[in-house]
Residue frames relative to the residue before (quaternion, step in Angstrom):
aa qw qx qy qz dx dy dz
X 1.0000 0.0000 0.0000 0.0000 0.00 0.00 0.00
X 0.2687 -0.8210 0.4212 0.2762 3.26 -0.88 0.44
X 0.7647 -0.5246 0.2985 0.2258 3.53 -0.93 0.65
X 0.1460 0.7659 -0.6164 0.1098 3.80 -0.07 1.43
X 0.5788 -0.6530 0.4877 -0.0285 2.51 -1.49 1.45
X 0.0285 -0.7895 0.6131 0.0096 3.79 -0.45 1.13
X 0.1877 -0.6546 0.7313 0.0382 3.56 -1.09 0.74
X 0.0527 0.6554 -0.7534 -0.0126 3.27 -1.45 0.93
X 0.4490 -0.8104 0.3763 0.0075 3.34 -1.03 1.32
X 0.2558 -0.8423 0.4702 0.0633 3.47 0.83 1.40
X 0.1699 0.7194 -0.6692 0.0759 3.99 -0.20 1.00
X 0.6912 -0.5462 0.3567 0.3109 3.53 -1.74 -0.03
X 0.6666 0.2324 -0.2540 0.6612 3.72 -0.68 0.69
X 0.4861 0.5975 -0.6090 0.1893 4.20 0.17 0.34
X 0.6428 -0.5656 0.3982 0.3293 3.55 -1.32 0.48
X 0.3143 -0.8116 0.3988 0.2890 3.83 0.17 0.14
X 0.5183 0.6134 -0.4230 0.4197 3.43 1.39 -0.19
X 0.7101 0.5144 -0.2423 0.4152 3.21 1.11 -1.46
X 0.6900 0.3532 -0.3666 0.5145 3.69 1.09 -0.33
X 0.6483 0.4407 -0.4876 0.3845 3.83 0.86 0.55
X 0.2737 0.7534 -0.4179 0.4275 3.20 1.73 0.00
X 0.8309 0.1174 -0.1273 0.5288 3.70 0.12 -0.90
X 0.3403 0.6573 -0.4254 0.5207 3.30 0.68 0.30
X 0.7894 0.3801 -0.0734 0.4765 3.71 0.17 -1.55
X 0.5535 0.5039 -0.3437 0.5671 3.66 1.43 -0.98
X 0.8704 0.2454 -0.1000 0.4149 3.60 -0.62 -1.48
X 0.0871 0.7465 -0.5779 0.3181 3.62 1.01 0.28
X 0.4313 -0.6047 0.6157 0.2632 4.03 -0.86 1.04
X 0.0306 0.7096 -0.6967 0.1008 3.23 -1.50 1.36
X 0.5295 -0.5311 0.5177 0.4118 3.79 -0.80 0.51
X 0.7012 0.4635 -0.3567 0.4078 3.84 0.85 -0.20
X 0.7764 0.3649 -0.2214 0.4637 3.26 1.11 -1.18
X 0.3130 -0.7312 0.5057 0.3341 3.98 -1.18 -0.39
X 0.2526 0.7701 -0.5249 0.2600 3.30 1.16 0.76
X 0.0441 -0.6196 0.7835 0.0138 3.74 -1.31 0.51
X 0.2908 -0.7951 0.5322 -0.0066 3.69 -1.46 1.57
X 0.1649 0.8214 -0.5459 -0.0143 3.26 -0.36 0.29
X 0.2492 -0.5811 0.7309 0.2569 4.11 -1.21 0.35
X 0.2064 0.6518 -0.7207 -0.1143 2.86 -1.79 0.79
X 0.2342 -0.7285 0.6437 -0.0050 3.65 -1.70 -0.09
X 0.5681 -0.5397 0.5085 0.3568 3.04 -1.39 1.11
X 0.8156 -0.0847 0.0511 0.5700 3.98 0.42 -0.07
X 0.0485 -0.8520 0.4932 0.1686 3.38 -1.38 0.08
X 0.5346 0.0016 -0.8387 -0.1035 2.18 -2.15 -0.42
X 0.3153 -0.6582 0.6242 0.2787 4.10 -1.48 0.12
X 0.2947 -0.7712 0.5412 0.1599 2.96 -1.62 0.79
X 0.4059 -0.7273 0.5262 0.1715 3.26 -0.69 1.66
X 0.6024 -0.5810 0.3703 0.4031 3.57 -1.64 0.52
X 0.2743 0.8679 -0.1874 0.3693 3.83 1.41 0.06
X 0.4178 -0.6443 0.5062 0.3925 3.30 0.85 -1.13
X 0.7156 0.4653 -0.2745 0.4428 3.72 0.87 -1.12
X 0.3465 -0.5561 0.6314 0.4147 3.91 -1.52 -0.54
X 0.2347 -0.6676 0.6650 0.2386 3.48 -1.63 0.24
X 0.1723 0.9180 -0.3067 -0.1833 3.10 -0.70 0.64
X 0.6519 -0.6638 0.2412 0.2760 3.11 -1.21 2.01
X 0.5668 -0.4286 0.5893 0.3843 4.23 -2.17 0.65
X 0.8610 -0.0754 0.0993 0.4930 3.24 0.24 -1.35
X 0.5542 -0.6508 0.3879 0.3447 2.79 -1.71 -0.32
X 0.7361 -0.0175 0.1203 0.6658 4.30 -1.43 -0.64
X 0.7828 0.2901 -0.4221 0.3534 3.95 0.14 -1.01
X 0.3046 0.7567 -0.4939 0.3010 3.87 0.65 0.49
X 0.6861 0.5599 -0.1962 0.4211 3.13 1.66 -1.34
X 0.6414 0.5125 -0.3951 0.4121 3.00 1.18 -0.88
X 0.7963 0.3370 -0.3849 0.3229 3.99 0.24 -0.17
X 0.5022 0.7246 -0.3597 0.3056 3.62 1.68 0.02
X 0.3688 -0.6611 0.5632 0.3313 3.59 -1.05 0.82
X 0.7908 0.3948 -0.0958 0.4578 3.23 0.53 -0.85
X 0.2273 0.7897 -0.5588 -0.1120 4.40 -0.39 0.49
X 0.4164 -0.7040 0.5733 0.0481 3.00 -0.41 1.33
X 0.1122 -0.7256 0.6780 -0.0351 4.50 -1.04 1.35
X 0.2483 -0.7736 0.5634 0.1503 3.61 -0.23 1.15
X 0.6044 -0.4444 0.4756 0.4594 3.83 -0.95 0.04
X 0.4158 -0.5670 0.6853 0.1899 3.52 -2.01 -0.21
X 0.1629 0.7871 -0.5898 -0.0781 3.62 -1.32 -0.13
X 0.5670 -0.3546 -0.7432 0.0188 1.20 -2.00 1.62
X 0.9162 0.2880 -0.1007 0.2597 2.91 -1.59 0.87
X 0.6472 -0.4257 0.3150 0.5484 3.80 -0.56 0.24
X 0.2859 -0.8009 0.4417 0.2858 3.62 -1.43 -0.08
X 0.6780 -0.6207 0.1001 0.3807 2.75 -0.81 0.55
X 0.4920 -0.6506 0.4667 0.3419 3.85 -0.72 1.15
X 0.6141 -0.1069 -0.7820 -0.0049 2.28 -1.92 1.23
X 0.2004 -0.6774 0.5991 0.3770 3.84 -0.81 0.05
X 0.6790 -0.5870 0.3728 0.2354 3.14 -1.38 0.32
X 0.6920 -0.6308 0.2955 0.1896 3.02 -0.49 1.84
X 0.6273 0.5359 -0.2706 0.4961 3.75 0.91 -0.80
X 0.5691 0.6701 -0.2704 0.3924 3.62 1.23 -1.14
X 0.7765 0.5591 -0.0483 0.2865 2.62 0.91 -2.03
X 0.6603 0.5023 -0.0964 0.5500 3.31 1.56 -1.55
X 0.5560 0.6305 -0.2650 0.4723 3.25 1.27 -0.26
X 0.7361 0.2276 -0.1833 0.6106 3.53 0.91 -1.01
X 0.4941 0.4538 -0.5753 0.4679 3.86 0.42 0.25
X 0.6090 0.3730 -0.4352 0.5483 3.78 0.62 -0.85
X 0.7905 0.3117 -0.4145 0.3260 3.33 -0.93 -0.65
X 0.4349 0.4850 -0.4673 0.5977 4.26 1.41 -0.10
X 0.5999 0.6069 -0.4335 0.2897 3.29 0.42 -1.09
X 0.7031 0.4688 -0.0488 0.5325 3.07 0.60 -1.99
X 0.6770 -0.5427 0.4196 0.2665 3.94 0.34 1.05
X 0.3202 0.7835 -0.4136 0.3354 3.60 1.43 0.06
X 0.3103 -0.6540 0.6200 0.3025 4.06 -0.81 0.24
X 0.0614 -0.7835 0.6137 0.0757 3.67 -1.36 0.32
X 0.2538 -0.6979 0.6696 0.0161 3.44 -0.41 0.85
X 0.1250 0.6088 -0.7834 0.0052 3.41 -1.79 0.41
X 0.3695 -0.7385 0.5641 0.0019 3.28 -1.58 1.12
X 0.8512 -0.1162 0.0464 0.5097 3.88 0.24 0.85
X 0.6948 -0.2911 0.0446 0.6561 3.65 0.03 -0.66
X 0.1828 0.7443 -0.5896 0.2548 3.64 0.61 0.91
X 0.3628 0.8334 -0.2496 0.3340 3.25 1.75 -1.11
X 0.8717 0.2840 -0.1870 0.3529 3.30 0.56 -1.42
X 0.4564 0.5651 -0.4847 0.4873 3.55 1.91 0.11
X 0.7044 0.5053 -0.3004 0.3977 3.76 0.83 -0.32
X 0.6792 0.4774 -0.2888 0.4769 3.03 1.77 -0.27
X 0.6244 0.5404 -0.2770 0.4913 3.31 1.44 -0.34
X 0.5491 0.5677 -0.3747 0.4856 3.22 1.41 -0.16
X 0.4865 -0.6461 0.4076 0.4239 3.56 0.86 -0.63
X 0.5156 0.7094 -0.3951 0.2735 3.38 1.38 -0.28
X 0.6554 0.4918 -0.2933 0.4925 3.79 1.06 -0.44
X 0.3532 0.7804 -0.4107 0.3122 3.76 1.21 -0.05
X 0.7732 0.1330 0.0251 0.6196 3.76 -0.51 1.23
X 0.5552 0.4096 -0.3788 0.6169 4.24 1.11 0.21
X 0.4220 -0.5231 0.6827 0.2868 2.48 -2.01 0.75
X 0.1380 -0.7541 0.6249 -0.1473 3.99 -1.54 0.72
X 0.0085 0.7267 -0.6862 0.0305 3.31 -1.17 0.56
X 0.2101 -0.7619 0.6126 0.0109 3.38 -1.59 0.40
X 0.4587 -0.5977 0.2987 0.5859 3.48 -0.79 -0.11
X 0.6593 -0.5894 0.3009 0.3569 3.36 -1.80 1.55
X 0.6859 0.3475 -0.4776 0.4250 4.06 0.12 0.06
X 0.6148 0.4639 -0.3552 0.5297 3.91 0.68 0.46
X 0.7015 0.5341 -0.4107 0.2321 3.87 0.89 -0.07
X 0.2159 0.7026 -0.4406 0.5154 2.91 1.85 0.25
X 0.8120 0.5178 -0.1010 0.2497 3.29 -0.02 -1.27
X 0.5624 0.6225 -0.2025 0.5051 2.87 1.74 -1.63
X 0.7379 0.5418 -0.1621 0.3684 3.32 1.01 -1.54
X 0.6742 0.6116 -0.2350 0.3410 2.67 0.86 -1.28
X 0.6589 0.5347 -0.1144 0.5166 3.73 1.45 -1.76
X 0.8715 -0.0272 0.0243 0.4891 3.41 0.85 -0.87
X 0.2785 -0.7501 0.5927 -0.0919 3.27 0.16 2.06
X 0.7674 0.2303 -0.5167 0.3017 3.72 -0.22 0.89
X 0.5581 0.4249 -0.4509 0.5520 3.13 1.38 0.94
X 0.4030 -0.7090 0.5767 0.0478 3.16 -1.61 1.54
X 0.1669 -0.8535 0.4929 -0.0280 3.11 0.03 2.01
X 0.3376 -0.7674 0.5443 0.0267 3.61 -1.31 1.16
X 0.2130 -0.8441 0.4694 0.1477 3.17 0.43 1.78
X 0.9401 0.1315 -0.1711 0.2640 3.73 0.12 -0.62
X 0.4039 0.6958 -0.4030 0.4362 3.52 0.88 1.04
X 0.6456 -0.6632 0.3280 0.1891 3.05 -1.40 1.09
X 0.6998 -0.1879 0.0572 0.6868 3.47 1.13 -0.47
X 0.0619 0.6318 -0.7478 -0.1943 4.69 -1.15 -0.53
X 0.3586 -0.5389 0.7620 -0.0179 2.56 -1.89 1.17
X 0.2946 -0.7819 0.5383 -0.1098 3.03 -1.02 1.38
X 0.5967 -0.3010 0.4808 0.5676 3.45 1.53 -0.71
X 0.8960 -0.0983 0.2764 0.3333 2.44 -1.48 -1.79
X 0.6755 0.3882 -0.1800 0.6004 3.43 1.74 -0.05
X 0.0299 -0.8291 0.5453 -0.1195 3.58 -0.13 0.73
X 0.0985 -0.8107 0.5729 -0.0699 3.84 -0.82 1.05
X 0.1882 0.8147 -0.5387 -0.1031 3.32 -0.69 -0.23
X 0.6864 -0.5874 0.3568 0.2378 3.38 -1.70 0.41
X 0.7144 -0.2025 -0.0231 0.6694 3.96 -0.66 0.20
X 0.7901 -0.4257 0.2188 0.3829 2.75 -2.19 0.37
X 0.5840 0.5507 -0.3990 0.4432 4.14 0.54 -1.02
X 0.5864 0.5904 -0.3635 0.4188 3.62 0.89 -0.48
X 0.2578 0.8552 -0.2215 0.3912 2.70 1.44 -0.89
X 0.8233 0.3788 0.0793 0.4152 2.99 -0.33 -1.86
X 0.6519 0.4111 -0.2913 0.5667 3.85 0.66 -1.50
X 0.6205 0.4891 -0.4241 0.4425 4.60 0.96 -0.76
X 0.6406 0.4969 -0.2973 0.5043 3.67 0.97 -0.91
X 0.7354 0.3607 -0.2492 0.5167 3.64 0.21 -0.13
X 0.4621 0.2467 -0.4329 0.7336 3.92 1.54 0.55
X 0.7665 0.2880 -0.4460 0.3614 3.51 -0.42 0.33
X 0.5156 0.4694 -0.4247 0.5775 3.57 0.97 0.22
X 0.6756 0.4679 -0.3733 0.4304 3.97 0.51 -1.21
X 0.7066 0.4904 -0.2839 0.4239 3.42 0.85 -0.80
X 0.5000 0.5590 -0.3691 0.5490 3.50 0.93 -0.70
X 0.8410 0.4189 -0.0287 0.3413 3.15 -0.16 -1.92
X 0.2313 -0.6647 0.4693 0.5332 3.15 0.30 -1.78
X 0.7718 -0.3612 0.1945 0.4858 3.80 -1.07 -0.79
X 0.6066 0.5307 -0.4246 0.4125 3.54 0.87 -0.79
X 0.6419 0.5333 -0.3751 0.4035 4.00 0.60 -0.79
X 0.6037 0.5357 -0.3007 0.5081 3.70 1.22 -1.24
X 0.6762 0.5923 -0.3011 0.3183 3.22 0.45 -1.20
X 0.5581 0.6384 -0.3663 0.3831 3.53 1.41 -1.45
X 0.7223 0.5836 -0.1959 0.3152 2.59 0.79 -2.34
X 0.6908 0.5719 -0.1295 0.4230 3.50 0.76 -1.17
X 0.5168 0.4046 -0.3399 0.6735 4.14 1.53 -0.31
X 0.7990 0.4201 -0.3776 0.2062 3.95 0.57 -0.38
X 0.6250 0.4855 -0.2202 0.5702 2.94 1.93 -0.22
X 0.4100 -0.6864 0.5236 0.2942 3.53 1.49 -0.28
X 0.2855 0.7570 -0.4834 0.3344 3.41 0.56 1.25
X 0.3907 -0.4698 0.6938 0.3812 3.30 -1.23 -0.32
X 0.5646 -0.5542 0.5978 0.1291 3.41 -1.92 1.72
X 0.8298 -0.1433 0.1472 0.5189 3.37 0.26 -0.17
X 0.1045 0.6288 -0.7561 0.1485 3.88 -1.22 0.97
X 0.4878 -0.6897 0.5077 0.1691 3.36 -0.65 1.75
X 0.7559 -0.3416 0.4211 0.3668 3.36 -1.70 0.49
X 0.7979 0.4662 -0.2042 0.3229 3.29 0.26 -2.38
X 0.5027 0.6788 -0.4577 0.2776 3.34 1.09 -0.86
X 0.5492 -0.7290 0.3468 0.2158 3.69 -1.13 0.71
X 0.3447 -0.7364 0.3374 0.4744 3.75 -0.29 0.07
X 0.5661 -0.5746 0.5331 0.2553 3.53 1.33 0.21
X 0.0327 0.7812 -0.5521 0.2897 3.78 1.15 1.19
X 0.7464 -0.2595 -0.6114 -0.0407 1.59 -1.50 1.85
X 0.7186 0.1946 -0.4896 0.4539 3.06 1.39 1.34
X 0.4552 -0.7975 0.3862 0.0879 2.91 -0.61 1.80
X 0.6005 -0.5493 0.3766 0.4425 3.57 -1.00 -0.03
X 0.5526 0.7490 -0.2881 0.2250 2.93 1.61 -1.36
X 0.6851 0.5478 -0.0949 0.4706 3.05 1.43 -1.33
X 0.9019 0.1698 -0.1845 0.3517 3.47 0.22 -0.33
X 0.7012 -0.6512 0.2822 0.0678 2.98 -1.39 1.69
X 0.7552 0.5813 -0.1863 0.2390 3.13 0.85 -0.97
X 0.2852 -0.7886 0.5356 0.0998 3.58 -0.53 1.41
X 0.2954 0.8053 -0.5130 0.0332 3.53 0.17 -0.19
X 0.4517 0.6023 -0.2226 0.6194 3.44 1.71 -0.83
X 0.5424 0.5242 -0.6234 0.2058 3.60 -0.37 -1.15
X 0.5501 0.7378 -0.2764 0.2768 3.51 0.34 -1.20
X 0.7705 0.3309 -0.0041 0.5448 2.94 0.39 -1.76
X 0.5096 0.5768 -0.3992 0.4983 3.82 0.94 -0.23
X 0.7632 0.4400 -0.1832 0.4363 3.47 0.74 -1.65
X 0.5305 0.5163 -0.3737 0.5588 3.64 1.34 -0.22
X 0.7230 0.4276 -0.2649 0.4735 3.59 0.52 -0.68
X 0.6414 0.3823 -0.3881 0.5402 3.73 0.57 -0.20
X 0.6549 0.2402 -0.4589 0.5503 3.87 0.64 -0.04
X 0.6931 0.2513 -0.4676 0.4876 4.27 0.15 0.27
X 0.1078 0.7354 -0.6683 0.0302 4.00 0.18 0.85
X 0.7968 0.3227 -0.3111 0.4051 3.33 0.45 -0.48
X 0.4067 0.5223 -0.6433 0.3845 3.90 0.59 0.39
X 0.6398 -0.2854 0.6220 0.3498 3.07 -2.22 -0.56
X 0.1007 -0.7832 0.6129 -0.0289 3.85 -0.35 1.65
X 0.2315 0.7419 -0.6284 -0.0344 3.93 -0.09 0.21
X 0.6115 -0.4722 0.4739 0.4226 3.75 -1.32 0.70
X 0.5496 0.5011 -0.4883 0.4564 4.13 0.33 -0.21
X 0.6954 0.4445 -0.2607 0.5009 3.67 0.67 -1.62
X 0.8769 0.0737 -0.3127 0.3574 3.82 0.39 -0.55
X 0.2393 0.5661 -0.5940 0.5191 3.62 0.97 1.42
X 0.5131 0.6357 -0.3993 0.4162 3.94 0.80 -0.12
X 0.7334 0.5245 -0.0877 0.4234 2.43 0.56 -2.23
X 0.8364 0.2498 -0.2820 0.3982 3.46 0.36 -1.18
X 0.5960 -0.5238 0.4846 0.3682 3.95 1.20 0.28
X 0.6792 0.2596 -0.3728 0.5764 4.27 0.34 0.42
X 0.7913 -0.2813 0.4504 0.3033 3.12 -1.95 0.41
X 0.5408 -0.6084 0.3842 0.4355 3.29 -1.62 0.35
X 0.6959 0.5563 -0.1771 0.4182 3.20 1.34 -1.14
X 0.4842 0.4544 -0.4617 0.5881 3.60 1.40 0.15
X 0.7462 0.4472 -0.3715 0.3243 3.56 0.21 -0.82
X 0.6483 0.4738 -0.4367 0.4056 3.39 0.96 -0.62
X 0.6137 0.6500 -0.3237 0.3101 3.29 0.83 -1.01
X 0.6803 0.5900 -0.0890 0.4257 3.28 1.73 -1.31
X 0.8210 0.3659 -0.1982 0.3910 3.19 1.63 -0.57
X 0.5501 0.5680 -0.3830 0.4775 2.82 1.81 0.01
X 0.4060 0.6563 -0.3346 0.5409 3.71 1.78 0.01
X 0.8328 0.1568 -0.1736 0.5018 3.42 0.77 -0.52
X 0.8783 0.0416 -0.2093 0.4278 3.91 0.53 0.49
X 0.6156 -0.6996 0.2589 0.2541 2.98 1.50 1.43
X 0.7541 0.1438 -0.3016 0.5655 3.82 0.78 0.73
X 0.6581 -0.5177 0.3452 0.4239 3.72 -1.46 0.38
X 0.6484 -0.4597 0.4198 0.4382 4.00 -1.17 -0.10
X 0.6059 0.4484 -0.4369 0.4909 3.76 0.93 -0.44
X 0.8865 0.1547 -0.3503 0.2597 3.40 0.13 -0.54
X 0.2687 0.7252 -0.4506 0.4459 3.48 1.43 1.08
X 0.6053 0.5460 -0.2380 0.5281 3.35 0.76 -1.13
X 0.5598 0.6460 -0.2762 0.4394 3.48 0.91 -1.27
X 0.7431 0.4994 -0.1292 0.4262 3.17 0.38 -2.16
X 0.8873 0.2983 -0.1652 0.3105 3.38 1.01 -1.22
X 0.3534 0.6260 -0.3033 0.6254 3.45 2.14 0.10
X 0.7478 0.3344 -0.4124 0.3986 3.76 0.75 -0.32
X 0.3269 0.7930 -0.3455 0.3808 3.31 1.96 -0.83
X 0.7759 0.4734 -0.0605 0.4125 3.05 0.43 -2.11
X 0.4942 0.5616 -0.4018 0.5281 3.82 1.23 -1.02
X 0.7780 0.3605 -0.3166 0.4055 3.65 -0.19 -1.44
X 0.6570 0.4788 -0.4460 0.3744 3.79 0.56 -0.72
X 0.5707 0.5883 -0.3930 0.4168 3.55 1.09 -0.81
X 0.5535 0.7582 -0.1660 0.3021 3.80 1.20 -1.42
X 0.7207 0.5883 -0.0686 0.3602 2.35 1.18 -1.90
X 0.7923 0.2381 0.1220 0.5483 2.81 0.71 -2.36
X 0.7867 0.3882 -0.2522 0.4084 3.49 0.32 0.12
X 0.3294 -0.7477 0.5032 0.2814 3.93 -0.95 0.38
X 0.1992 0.7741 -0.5535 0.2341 3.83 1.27 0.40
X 0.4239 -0.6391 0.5556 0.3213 3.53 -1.33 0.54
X 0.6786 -0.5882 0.2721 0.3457 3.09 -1.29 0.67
X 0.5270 0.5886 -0.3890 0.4739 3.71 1.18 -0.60
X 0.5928 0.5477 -0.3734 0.4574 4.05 1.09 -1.05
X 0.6580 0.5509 -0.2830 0.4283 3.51 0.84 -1.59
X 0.6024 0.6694 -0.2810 0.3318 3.54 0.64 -1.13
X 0.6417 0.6385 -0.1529 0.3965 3.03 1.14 -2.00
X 0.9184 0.2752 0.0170 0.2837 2.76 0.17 -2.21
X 0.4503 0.5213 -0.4489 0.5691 3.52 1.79 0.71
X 0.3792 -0.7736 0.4026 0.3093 3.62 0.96 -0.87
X 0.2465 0.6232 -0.5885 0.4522 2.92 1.01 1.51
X 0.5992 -0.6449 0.3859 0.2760 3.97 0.82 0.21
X 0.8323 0.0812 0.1717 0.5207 3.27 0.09 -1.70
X 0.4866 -0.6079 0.5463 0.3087 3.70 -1.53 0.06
X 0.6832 0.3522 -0.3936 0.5042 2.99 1.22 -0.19
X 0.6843 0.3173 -0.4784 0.4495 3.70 0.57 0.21
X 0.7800 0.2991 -0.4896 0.2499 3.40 0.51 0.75
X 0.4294 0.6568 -0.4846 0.3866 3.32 1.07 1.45
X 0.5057 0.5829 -0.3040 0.5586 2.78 2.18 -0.41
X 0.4490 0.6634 -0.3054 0.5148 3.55 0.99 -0.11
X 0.7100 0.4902 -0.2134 0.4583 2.88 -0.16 -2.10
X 0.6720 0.5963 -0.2036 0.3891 3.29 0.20 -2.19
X 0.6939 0.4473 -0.2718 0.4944 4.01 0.69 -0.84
X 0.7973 0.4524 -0.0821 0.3911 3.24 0.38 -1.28
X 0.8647 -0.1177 0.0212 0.4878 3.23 0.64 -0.85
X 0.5323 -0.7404 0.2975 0.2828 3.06 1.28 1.88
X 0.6808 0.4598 -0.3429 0.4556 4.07 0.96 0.54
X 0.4442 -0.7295 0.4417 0.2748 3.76 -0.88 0.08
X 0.7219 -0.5861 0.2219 0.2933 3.61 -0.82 0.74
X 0.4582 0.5640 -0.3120 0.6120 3.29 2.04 -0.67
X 0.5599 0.6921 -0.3249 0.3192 3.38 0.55 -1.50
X 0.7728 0.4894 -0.1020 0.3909 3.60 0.53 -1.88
X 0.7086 0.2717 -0.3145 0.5703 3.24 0.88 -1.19
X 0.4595 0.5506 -0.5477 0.4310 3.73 0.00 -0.18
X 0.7200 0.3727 -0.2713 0.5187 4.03 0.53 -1.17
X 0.8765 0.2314 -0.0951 0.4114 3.52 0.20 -1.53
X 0.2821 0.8126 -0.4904 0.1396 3.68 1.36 -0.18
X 0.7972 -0.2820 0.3757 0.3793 3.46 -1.18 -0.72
X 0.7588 0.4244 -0.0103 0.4940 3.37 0.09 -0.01
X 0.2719 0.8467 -0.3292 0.3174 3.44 2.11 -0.43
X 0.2090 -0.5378 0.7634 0.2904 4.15 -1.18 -0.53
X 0.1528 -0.5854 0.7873 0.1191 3.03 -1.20 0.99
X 0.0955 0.8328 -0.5185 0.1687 3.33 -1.10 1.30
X 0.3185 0.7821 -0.3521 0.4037 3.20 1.87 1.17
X 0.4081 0.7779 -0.3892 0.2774 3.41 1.66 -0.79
């Protein structure tokens, strides 16, 4: 594979989760072809935290990155104007056919840049007011987890973060690589763009792991019978505490997790394996071939033949 290049863009007052976000995603693996790098109009940078980050290179970093990756701010957007060098920098490197990525209210360095003009976009959900409000030729998406534009890509609070990085790896890559990435951090395999942020309490916002556990037990039993009773066992609380608890921590209900992560698991099977589709069905726990074309057929408007034929074994990776 050849070697793509991610830039993540170390500015003042940025949130530090959101710049370990990519950082932790594209991280070099013997699987992936990612190469990382911070840069910054100068360094060390001071993060909104208290601490400095400090950056490999500098603004010319951008100029050799496939990928430029705008962490968030805190609290809150920063303050306008950003520096003018920043700015001209990422229009070149858009210019140049580059990809750009922005993480929460990173949004609004991409909007001040002109690069979100005439796109759809989203931000985190107490700032789209704002987004909208500052820059009216961008069609802001108040309740959605991240939109991919192509070559412009945004996403909602800072965990969102995380669910946009792992579509830009699946795409690159496909599902089995995301998927890896996504058992090491104890994620969810896949939570769609459209999916809401669950206003006015976002995932973005809340800390609590208490679940993680019980997630990671469920992504290695995808193919049993999962019912919210069986993993309210597992995790030791009522049913009604647990639901209440997991939508608190990954912003949607257990049915349509399971969903997200049984389809995860379909494509990795697709991918990497020659199992018939009725086996594949089974042994993610989607049951049937015909409910998982009905799936397929929802989600990613294509059909389970369809995928492996494209992304099977034997694919071109050709995303570099």
């Amino acid at each position: 594979m050849s070697v793509h290049r991610v830039a993540v863009l170390a500015l003042a007052g940025m949130a530090p989760l959101d710049l370990a976000i990519p950082l932790q995603i594209f991280a070099p693996r013997p699987e992936t072809p990612y190469e990382i790098r911070v840069c910054g109009p100068g360094g060390p940078v001071p993060t909104a935290n208290g601490f400095a980050m400090a950056v490999t290179s500098g603004l010319e970093g951008l100029d050799t990155a496939d990928t430029l990756i705008v962490p968030g701010f805190a609290p809150g957007p920063p303050p306008t104007p950003f520096p003018r060098e920043v700015l001209d920098a990422l229009v070149t490197a858009h210019a140049r056919g580059r990809r750009v990525v922005s993480i929460c209210t990173g949004a609004f360095v991409l909007a001040e840049a002109g690069l979100l003009d005439g796109l759809h976009a989203t931000t985190h959900w107490q700032y789209t007011d704002r987004l909208e409000r500052e820059y009216p030729a961008v069609h802001v998406d108040r309740d959605v987890l991240y939109v991919d534009e192509g070559s412009v890509l945004t996403s909602a609070g800072m965990c969102c973060g995380i669910d946009l990085c792992l579509h830009i790896v699946r795409g690159d890559l496909g599902a089995a690589v995301a998927n890896g990435i996504a058992r090491g951090i104890v994620a969810a395999p896949h939570r769609e763009g459209g999916q809401a942020q669950f206003v006015p309490a976002p995932v973005a916002d809340r800390g609590d792991t208490a679940l993680a556990g019980t997630r990671a037990w469920a992504l290695e039993h995808l193919g049993e019978t999962l019912t919210v009773p069986r993993l309210a066992r597992h995790a030791g609380m009522s049913e009604r505490t647990f639901m209440r608890r997991f939508a608190g921590e990954t912003g949607t209900t257990p049915l349509r997790w399971l969903v997200g992560a049984r389809l995860g698991l379909a494509r990795e099977l697709l991918e990497t394996t020659d199992r018939p589709i009725d086996v594949v069905a089974r042994d993610c726990g989607l049951g049937s071939a015909t409910n998982l074309r009905l799936h397929f057929r929802r989600a990613l408007d294509t059909t389970p033949t369809a995928y492996r034929r494209a992304f099977g074994r034997g694919a071109p990776y050709d995303h570099a």
